[in-house]
C-alpha positions as CSV (number, residue, x, y, z in Angstrom):
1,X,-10.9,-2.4,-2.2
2,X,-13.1,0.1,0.0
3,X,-12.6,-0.2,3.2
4,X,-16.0,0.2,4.6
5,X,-14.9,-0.9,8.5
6,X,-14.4,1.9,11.6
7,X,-10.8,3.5,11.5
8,X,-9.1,1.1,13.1
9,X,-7.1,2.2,16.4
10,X,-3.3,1.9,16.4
11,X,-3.1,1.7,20.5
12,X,-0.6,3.6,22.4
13,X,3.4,2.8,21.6
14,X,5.1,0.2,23.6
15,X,8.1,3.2,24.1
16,X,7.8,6.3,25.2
17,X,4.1,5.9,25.7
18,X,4.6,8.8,28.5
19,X,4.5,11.4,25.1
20,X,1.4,9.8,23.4
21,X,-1.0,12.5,22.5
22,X,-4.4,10.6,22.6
23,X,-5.8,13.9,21.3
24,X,-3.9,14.2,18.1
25,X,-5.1,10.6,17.9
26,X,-8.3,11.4,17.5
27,X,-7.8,14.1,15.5
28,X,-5.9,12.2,13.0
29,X,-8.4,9.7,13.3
30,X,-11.5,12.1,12.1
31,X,-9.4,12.6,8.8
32,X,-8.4,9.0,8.0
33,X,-12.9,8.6,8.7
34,X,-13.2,9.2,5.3
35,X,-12.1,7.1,2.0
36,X,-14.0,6.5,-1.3
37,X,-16.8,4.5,0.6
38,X,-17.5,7.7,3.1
39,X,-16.6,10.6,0.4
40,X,-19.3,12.8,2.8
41,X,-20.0,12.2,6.7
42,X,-23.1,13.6,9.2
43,X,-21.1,14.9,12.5
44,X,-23.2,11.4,13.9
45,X,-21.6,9.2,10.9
46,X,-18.0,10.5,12.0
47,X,-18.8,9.8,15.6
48,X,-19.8,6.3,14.8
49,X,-16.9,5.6,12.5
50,X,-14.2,6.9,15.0
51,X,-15.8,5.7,18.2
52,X,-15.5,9.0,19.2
53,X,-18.4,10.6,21.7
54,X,-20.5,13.3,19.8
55,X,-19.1,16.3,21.6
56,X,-15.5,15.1,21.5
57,X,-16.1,14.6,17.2
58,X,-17.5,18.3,17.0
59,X,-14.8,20.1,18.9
60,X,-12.1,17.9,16.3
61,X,-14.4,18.9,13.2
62,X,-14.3,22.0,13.9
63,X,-11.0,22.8,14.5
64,X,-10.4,20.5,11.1
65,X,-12.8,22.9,9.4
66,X,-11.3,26.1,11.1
67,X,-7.6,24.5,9.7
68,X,-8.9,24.5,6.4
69,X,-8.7,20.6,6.6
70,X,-12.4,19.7,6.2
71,X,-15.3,21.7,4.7
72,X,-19.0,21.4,5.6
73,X,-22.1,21.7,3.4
74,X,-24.5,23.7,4.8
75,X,-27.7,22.6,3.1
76,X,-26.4,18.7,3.9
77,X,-24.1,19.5,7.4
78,X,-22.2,17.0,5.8
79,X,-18.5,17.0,6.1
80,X,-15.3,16.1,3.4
81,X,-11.8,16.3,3.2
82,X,-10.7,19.6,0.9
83,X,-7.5,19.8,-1.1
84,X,-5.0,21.0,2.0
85,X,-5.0,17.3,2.7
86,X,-3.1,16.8,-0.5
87,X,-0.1,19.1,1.3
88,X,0.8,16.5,3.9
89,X,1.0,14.0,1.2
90,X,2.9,15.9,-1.7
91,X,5.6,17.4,1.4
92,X,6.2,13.2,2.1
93,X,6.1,12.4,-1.6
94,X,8.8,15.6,-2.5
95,X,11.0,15.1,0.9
96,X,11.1,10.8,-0.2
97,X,14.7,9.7,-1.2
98,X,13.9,6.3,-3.0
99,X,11.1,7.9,-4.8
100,X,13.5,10.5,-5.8
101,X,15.8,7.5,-7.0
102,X,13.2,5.6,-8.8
103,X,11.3,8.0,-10.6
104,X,13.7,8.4,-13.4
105,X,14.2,4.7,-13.8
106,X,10.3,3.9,-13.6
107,X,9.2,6.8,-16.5
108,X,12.0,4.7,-18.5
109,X,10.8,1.5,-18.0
110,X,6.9,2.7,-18.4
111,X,8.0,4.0,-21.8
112,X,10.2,1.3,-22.7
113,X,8.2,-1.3,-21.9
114,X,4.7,-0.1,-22.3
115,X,3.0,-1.8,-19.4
116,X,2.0,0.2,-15.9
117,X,4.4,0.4,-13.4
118,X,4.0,1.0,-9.2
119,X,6.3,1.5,-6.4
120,X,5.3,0.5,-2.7
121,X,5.7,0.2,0.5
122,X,4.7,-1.8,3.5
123,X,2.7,-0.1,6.6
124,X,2.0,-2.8,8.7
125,X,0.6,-5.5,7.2
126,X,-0.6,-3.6,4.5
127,X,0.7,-2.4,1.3
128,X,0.6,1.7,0.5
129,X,1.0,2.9,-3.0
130,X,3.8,5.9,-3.3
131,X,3.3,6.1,-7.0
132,X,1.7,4.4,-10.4
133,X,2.5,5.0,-14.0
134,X,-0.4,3.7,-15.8
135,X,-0.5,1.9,-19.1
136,X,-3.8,1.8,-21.6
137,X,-4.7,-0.7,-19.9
138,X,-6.0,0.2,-17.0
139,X,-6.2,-2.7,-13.5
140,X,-7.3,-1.3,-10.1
141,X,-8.3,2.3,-11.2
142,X,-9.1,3.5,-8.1
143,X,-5.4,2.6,-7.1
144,X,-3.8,5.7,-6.5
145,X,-1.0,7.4,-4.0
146,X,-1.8,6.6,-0.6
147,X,-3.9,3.6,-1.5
148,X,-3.8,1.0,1.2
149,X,-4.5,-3.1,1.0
150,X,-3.8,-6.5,2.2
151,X,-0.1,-7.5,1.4
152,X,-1.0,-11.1,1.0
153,X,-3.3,-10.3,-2.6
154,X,-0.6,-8.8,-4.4
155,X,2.5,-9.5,-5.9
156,X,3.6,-6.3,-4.6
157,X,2.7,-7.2,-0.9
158,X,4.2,-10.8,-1.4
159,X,7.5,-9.9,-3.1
160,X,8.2,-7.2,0.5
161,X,7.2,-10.0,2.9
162,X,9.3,-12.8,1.2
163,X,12.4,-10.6,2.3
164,X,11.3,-9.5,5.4
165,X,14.0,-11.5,8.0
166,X,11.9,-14.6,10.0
167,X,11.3,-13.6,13.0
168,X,9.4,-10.6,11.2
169,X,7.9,-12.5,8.8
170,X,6.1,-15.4,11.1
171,X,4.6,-12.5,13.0
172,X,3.0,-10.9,9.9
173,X,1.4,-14.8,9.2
174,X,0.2,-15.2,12.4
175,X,-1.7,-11.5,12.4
176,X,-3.3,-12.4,8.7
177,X,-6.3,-13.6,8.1
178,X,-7.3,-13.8,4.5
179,X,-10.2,-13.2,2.8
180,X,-11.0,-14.0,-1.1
181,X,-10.7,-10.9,-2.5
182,X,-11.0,-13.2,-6.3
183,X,-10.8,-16.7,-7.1
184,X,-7.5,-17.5,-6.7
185,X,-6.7,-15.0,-3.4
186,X,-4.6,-17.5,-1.1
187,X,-6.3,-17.8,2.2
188,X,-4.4,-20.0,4.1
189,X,-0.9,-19.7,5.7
190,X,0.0,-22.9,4.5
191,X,-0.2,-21.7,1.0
192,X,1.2,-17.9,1.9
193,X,4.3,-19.7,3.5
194,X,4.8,-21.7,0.2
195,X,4.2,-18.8,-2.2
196,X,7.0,-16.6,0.0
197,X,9.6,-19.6,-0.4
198,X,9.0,-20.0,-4.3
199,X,9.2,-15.6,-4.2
200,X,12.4,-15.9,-2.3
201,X,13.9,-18.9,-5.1
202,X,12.6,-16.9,-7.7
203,X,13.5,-13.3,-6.6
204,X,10.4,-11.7,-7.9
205,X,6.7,-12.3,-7.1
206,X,3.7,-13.3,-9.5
207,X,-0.3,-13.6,-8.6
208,X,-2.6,-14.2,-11.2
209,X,-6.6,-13.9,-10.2
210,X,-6.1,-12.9,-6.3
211,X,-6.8,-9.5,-6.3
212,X,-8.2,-8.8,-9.7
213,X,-10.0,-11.4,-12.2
214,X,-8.2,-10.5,-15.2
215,X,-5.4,-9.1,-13.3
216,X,-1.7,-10.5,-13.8
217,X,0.6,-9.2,-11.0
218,X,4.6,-9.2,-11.0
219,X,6.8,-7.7,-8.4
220,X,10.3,-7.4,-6.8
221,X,12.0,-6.4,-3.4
222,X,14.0,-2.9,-3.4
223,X,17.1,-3.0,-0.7
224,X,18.0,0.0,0.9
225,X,21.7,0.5,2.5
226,X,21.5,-2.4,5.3
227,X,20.2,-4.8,2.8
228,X,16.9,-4.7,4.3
229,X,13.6,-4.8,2.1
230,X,12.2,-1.6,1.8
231,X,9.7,-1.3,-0.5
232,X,8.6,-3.3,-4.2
233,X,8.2,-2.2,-8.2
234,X,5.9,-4.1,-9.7
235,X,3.6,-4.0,-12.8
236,X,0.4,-5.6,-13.3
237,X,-1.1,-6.3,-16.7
238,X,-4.4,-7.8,-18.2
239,X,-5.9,-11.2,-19.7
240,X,-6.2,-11.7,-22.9
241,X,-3.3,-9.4,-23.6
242,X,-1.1,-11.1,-21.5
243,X,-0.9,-15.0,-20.4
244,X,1.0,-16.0,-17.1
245,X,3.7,-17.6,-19.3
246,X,4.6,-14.5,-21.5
247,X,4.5,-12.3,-18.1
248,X,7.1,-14.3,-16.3
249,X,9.1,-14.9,-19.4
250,X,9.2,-11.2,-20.9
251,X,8.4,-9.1,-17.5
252,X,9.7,-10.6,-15.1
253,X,13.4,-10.1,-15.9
254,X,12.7,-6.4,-16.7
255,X,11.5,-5.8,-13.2
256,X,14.2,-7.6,-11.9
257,X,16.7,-5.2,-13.6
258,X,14.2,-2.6,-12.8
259,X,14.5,-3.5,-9.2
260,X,18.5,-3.4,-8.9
261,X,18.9,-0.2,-10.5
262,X,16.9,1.4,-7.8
263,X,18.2,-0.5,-4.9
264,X,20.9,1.0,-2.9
265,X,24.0,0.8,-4.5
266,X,25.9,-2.0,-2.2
267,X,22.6,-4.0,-2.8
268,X,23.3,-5.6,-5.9
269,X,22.4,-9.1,-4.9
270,X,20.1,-10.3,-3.1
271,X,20.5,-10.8,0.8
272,X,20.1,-14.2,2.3
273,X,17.1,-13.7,4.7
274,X,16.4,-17.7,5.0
275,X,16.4,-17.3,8.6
């Protein structure tokens, strides 16, 4: 799931758009240049990617370099991200009340059940890993914290949108457009609006082939204190091990029970968002 695309631009905030720094923008913008497709960039390469103009990407690469945020091969003048990054992410990660709540009951439920479990949120219209316990089986191993996809290709993605209220959910639609990411990736909204009213009759969400071949995909919505959706624990396992029928008979009601136990406390049942 590389993303191989420029960093795409977030625009200025409807409010308060008197305070937008467009210089910490860009800035921030340099960093999020490179993923696992761009590992390494040429001061030129980071231009291009951000859109920035050449002298406007050396003065923010430098003052990355000088903040011990990027590092530059001589012998290549190629740039990459060093470990410091990590601090930004670990200081969200440590400071992150649900996490906090869920890791105990996740490490149970790893051990217990023996299959790979993930916790998620949504940021945008995309899905962002917080955290993954892995079983022997490994699906998507270049998944980690922080990694970021489509919501519509996985069960994960599906399960948060199903429960997002209407009016919110209609406006994530209308900005999708799917691509096959595998065979059976839905990519029409007809087909997205059907899967989110069988996840909302069902409570949990299930994809089988749309982000993964031999990928089988289960999920289900967290609540926080207002009975909003907040994030999603799901599990995905692998074919031959496991057939759609033995995953939605044997997992599914573990991840619902999963699910409850680290929803806030008043959110013991699911909220009726059919509006």
């Amino acid at each position: 799931m590389t993303d191989d695309k420029p960093v795409r631009k977030t625009g200025r905030p409807t409010g308060d758009s008197g305070l937008f720094n467009s210089s910490l923008e860009k800035g921030l913008s340099v960093l999020q240049a490179f993923n696992d497709g761009r590992p390494s960039l040429t001061l030129t390469q980071v231009a291009a990617v951000t859109g920035l103009e050449k002298s406007a990407a050396q003065r923010f690469t430098a003052t990355l370099v000088a903040l011990g945020y990027l590092q530059k091969d001589q012998t290549t003048r190629q740039y990459s991200l060093t470990s410091r990054v990590l601090q930004l992410s670990a200081n969200y990660l440590r400071c992150h009340v649900l996490l906090e709540r869920a890791t105990p009951y996740m490490l149970e439920w790893n051990s217990r059940i023996g299959e790979a479990v993930n916790l998620a949120e949504m940021d945008g219209a995309d899905v962002i890993f917080l955290v993954r316990y892995r079983s022997r089986n490994v699906v998507g191993p270049a998944l980690v914290a922080g990694s970021k996809f489509p919501w519509y290709i996985s069960a994960l993605g599906q399960a948060m949108v199903a429960y997002k209220p209407a009016g919110e959910r209609n406006r994530i639609l209308a900005a999708t457009n799917p691509v096959s990411y595998a065979s059976q990736t839905l990519t029409t909204r007809e087909a997205l609006e059907k899967r989110l009213e069988t996840i909302r009759t069902d409570r949990f969400a299930l994809t089988h082939r749309e982000s993964f071949e031999t990928e089988i995909s289960l999920a289900a919505p967290i609540f926080g204190p207002s009975g909003d959706v907040v994030a999603a624990v799901g599990t995905a396992v692998v074919t031959p091990q496991w057939t759609v029928d033995d995953a939605r008979a044997r997992l599914a009601p573990a991840l619902l029970d999963l699910a409850q136990a680290i929803s806030s406390p008043s959110q013991i049942s699911r909220p009726d968002l059919n509006v």
